[in-house]
KEKE-3310 file (N, C-alpha, C; in steps of 0.2 Angstrom, whole numbers, plus 5000, padded with zeros to 4 digits):
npx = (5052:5054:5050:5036:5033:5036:5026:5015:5019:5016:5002:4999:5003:4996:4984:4983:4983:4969:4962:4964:4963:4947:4943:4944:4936:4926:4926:4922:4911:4903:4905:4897:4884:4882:4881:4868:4861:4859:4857:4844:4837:4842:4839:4833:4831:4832:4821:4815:4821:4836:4852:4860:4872:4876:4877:4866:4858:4841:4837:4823:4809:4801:4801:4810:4828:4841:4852:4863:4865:4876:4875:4867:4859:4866:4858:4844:4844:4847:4832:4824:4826:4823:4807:4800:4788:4785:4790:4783:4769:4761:4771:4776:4790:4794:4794:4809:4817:4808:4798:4809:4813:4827:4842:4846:4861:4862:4857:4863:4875:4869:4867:4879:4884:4873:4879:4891:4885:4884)
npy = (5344:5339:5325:5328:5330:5317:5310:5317:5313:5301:5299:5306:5294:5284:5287:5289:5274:5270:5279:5272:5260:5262:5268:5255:5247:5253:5254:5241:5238:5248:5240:5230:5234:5239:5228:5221:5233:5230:5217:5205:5197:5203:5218:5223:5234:5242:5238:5249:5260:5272:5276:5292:5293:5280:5266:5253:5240:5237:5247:5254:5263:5270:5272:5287:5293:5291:5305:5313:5310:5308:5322:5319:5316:5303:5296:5299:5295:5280:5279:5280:5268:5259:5262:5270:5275:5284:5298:5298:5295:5288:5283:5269:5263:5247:5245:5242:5237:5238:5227:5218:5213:5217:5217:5225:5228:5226:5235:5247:5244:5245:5262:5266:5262:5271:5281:5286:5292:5304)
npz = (5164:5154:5156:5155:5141:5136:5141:5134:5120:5120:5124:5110:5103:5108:5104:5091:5088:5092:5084:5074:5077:5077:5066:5058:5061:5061:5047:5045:5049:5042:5028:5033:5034:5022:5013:5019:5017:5000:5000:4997:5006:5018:5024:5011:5004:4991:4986:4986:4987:4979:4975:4977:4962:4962:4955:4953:4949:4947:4956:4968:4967:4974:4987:4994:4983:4989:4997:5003:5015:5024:5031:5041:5055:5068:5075:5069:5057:5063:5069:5062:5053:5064:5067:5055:5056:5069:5064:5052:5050:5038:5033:5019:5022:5031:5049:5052:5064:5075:5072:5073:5061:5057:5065:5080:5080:5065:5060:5065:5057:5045:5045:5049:5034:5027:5031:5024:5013:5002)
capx = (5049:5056:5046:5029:5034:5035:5019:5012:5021:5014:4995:4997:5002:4991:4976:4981:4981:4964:4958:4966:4956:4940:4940:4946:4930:4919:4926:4920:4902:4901:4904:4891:4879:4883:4881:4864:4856:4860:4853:4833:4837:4839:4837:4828:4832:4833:4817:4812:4828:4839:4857:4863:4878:4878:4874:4863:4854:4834:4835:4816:4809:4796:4804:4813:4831:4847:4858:4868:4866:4882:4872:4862:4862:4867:4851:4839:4844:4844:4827:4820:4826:4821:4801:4798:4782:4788:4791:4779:4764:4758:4776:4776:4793:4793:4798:4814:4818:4804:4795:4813:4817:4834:4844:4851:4870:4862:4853:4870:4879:4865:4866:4887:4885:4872:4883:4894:4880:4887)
capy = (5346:5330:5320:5329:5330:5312:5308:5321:5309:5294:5301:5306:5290:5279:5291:5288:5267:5269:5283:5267:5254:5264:5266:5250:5245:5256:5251:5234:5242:5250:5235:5227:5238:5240:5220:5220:5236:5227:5211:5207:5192:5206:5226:5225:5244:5244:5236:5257:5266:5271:5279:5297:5292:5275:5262:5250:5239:5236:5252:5256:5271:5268:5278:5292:5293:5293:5308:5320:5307:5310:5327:5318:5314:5296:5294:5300:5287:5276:5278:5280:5262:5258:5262:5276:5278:5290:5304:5299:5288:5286:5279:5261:5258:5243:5246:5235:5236:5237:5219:5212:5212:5219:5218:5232:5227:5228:5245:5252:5243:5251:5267:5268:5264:5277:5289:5287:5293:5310)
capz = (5157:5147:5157:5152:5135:5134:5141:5128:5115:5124:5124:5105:5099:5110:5101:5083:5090:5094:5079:5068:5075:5077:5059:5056:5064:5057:5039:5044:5051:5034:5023:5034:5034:5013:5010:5023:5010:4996:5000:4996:5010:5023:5023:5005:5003:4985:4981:4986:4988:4974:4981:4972:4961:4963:4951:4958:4946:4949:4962:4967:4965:4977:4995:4989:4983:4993:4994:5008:5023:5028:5037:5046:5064:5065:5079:5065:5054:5065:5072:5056:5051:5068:5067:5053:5058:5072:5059:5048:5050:5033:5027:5018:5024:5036:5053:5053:5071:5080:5070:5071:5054:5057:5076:5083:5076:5056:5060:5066:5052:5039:5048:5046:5028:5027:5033:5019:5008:5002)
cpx = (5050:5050:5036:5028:5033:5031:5016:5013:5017:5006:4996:4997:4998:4984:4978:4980:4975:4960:4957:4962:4950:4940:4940:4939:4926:4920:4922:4913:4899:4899:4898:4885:4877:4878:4869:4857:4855:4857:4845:4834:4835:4837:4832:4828:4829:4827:4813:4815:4832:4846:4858:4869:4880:4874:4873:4857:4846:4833:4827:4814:4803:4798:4811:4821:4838:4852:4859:4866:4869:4881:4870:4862:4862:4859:4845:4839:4842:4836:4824:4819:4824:4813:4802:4794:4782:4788:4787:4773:4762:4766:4775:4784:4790:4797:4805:4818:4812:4797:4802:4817:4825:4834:4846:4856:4866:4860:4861:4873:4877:4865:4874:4888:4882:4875:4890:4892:4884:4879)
cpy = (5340:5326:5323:5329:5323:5309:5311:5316:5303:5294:5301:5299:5285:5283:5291:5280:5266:5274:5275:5263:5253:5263:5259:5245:5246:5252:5243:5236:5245:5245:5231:5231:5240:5234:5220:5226:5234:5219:5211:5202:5196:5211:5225:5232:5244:5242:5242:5261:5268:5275:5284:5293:5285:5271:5257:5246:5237:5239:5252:5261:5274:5276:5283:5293:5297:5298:5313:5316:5306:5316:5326:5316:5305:5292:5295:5295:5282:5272:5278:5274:5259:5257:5269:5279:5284:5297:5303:5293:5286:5282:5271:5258:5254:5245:5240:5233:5236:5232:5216:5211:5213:5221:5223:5234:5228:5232:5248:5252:5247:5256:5269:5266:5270:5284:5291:5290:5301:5314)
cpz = (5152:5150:5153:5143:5131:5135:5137:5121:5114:5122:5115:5101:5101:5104:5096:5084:5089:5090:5073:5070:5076:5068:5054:5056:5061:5051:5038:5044:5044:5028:5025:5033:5026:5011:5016:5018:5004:4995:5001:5002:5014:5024:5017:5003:4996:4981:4983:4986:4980:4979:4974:4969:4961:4958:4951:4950:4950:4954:4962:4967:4970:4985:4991:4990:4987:4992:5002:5014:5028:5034:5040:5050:5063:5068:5075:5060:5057:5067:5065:5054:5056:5067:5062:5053:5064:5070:5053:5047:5046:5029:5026:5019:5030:5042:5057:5060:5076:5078:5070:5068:5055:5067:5074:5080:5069:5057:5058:5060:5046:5039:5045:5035:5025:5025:5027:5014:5008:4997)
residu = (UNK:UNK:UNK:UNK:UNK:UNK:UNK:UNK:UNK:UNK:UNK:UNK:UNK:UNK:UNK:UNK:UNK:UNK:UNK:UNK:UNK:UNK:UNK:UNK:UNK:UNK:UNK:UNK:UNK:UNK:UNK:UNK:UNK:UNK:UNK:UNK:UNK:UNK:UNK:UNK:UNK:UNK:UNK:UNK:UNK:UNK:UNK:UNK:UNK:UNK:UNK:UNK:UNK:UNK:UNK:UNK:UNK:UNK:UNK:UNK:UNK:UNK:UNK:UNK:UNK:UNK:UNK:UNK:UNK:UNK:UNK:UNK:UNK:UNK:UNK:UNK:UNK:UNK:UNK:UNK:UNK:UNK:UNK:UNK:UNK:UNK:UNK:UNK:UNK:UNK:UNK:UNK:UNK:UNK:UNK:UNK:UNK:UNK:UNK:UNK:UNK:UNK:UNK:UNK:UNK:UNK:UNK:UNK:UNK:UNK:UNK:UNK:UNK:UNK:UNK:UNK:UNK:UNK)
# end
């Protein structure tokens, strides 16, 4: 009975180890994916985005305003920032993954700031 108890112990703390440096992770995946929005260099969001609550100078007004992203599947984001033609063929975002624009690693990082989006 001790012995199972201490494996039980064993398992819990190994899984806060690895809850700590999944978010540790992410937080980083987030600040990228912040800093990658933010820049005209490389996502450009903001010269069509504006974000709910956040005060973003020279927002665009163009693609319509960011709010409750945190609902949404992370795969819908993604593919949107992927090809948004997909979902909507008249949209004038650029498809930033399927010209290039943005690798796979910036989507995901844009996608985890996203999801921060309340």
């Amino acid at each position: 009975m001790k012995m199972s108890k201490i494996l039980l112990m064993a398992a819990v703390i190994s899984s806060l180890f690895s809850v700590s440096s999944f978010a540790q992770s992410n937080a980083k995946l987030v600040k990228e994916g912040k800093k990658i929005f933010l820049s005209k260099k490389l996502g450009n969001c903001l010269a069509c985005h504006n974000i709910a609550g956040m005060k973003v100078p020279q927002a665009g007004a163009l693609g319509p305003k960011l709010a409750h992203l945190s609902s949404y599947p992370t795969s819908f984001l993604y593919n949107k920032i992927y090809n948004p033609y997909t979902t909507n063929p008249v949209s004038q975002m650029p498809p930033f993954g399927k010209n290039a624009i943005l690798s796979n690693q910036q989507i995901k990082a844009v996608v985890a700031f996203l999801k921060t989006i309340k």
